[in-house]
N, C-alpha and C positions, 0 to 999 in steps of 0.2 A: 411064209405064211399061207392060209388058207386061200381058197380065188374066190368063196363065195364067206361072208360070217353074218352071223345074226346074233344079232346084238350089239353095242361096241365094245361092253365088256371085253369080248375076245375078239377083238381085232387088233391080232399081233403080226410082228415079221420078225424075222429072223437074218439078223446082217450075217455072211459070213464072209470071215477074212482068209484068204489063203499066201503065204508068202510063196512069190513066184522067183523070186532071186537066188541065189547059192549060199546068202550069206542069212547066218542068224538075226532078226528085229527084237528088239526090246521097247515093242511101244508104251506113249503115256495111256494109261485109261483115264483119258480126258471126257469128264462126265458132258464135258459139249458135244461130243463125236460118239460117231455108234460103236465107238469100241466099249461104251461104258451104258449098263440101260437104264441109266439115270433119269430123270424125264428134263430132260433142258429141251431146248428148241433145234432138234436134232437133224428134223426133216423138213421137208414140204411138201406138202398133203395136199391135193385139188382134185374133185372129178371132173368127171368128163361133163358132166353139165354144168359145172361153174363155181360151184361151193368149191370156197376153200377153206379147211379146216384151220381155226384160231389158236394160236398158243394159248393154256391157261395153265401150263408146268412150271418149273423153277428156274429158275436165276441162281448160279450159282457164283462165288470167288472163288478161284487157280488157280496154284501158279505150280509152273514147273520145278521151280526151286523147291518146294515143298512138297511135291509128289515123291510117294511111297509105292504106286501102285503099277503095276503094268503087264502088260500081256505078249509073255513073249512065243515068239514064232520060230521053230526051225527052218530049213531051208526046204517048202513043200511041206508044209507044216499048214491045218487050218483051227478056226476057232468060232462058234455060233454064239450070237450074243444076241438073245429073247428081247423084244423092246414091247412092253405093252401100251400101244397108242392112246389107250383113253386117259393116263393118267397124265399127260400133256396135251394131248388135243379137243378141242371139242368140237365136234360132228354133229351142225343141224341139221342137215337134210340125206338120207340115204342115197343111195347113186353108185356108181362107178369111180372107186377113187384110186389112185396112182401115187404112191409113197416112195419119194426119192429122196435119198440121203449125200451130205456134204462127203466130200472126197478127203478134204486135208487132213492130215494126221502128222503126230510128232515121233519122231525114235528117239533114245537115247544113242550117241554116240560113245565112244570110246574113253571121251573127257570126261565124259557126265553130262554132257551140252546136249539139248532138245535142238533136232532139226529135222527143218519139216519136209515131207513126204505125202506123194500126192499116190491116189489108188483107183486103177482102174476099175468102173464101174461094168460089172459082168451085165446086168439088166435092174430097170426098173420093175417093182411089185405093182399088181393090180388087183386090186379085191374087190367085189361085190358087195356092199354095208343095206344091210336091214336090218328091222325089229328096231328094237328099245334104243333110242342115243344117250339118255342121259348117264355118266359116267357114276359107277359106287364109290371109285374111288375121289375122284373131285366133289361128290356132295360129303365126305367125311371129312373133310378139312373145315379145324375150326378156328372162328377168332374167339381173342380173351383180351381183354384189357382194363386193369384194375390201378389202384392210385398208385401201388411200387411193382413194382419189377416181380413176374412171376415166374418159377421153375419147373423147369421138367424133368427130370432123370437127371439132376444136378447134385455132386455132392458139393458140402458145407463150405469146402475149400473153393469148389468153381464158383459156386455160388455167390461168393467174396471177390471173387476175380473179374466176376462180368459187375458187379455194383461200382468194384474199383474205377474199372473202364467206361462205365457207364456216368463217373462223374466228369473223365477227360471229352466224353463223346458230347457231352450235353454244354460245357466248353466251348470244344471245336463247333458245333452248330451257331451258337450265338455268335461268335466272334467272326462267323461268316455271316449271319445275316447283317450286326453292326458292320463289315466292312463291304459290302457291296451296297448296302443301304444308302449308303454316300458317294458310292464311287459313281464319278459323271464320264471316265474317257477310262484307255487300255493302260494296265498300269502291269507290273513285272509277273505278277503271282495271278492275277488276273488271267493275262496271255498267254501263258506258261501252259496252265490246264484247259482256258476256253476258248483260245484262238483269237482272232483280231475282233475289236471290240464292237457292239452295238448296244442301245438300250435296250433291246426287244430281246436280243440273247441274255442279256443279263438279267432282265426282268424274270426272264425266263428262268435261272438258274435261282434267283435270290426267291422266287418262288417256293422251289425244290426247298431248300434251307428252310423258309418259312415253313411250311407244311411239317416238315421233321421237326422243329422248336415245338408248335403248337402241339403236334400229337406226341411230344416226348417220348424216348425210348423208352424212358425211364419207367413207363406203365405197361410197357411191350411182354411178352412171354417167350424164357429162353429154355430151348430145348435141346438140351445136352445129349442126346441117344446117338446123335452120328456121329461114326468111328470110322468114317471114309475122311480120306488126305486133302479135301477140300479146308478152308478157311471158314467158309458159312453158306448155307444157301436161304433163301423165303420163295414162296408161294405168293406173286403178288398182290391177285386180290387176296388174299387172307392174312389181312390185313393188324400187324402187329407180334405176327409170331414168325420166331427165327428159329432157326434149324443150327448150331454150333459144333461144329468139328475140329478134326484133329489139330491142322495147320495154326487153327485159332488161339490153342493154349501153348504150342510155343512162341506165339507171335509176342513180342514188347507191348508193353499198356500201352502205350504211348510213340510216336514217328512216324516213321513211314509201314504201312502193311503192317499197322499193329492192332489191338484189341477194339479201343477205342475208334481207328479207323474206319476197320472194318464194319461196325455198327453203323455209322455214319451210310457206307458203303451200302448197306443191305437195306437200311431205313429208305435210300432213294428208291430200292424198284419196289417197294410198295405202291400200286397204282394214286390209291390216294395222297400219293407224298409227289405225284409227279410220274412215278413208273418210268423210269432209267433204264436202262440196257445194259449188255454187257459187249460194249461194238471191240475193246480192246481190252488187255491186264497190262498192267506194269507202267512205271513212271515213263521209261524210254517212249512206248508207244502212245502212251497217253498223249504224250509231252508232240508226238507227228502227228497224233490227229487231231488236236489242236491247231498245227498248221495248215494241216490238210484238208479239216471236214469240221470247222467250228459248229456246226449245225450237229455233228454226229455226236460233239467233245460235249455239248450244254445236256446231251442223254445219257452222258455214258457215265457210269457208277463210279468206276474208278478213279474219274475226274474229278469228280463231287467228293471222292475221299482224300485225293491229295491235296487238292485245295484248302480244303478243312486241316489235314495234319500239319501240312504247311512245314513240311523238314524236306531238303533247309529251309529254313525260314528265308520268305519272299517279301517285297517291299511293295 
């Protein structure tokens, strides 16, 4: 990217990847990593006076099982991937800022197995930011919420699809705030996804659940246009409207990592339903950081989904 921009409009950088090995990469383009210029929480932005520049991008669901996309590398083989910063960050104050990007990345192996791979960072970017901060693209995103379920670039048939799922999702909400409502100590399905118990965590999670019941999906606006190998991504303050993709319509209405899940799943990082994270994917990991970081498990999205799907069924 540039070393000096004006605007933040155009204040971009440009990751690039070079395989330095002998051997061919088949990476994931994990819209979380700068393989992909999706806008997730990719970087970390701070200048040199102190601002640090705030996520206000998307949150997106993964998984490598369901990835289609990737970017492969010969041996000395390289690849540029454009990221434009304003449509995940937001930049109050002009200054000196210094944009450093996560290292981890995934290959495919031989199996078909994701494993991961760590990349040596050649250097941090430093640019120069003035003029205008406010972003064109982050003032264009808009909320909608009406008494049923609204569409975007949905045909008749998805249309059908997300209403079907929309009655399992609105289900799985209640039957989790009914059972946390009562629950007073750590019980299987509980610890499972939120780690060893307290009132103040659970209070905290049975919140999330409330907040989603009250603003029901069911009034949310679905946007069918993404044709990227994600499950779903939202914009969290913009508050009610999802983004639905590929992974979405083969997923089951209903289990684990299905239609209705995932609703559930994307309903939590709405700020005002609580604003969830995305600290891990998948039951396995879920189910360790639960052990590991009950603080991390009562934020994390995916926890609030399996909880809710509840396959197999927990006691």
């Amino acid at each position: 990217g540039a070393d000096a921009v004006v605007d933040v409009d155009n204040f971009q950088v440009v990751a690039t990847f070079t395989n330095t090995g002998d051997e061919a990469l088949k990476l994931y383009k994990d819209p979380r990593t700068a393989l992909s210029s999706f806008p997730e929480n990719t970087f970390s932005i701070s200048s040199r006076e102190g601002a640090v520049a705030g996520f206000v991008g998307a949150h997106v669901k993964y998984t490598y099982k369901t990835a289609t996309k990737f970017v492969e590398l010969a041996p000395g083989a390289s690849v540029d991937i454009v990221h434009e910063l304003s449509a995940a960050y937001n930049f109050t104050r002009v200054g000196d800022y210094e944009v450093d990007a996560a290292n981890l990345f995934h290959y495919q192996d031989e199996n078909g197995q994701p494993v991961a791979i760590r990349a040596d960072i050649a250097s941090i970017h430093s640019a120069k930011l003035s003029g205008n901060l406010v972003s064109s693209t982050v003032a264009r995103r808009s909320m909608s919420l009406a008494k049923r379920a609204s569409f975007v670039s949905c045909s008749s048939t998805r249309s059908s699809q997300i209403n079907t799922a929309l009655t399992t999702t609105t289900t799985y909400v209640a039957n989790a705030v009914t059972y946390l409502t009562s629950l007073t100590s750590g019980t299987t399905r509980y610890t499972t996804w939120f780690g060893t118990y307290s009132s103040s965590r659970k209070s905290t999670v049975l919140s999330h659940y409330t907040k989603i019941k009250t603003s029901d999906p069911k009034t949310y606006t679905y946007d069918c246009s993404c044709t990227d190998d994600y499950y779903a991504y939202v914009y969290p303050s913009n508050f009610g409207y999802v983004y639905l993709c590929n992974a979405f319509w083969t997923a089951s209405t209903t289990g684990t990592d299905s239609k209705a899940g995932t609703i559930v799943h994307e309903s939590s990082h709405f700020t005002a339903n609580g604003g969830t994270d995305d600290y891990v994917y998948g039951q396995t990991n879920a189910k360790a950081l639960a052990k590991s970081n009950p603080s991390q498990a009562i934020m994390n999205a995916d926890s609030h989904e399996y909880f809710a799907e509840n396959t197999p069924a927990l006691s």
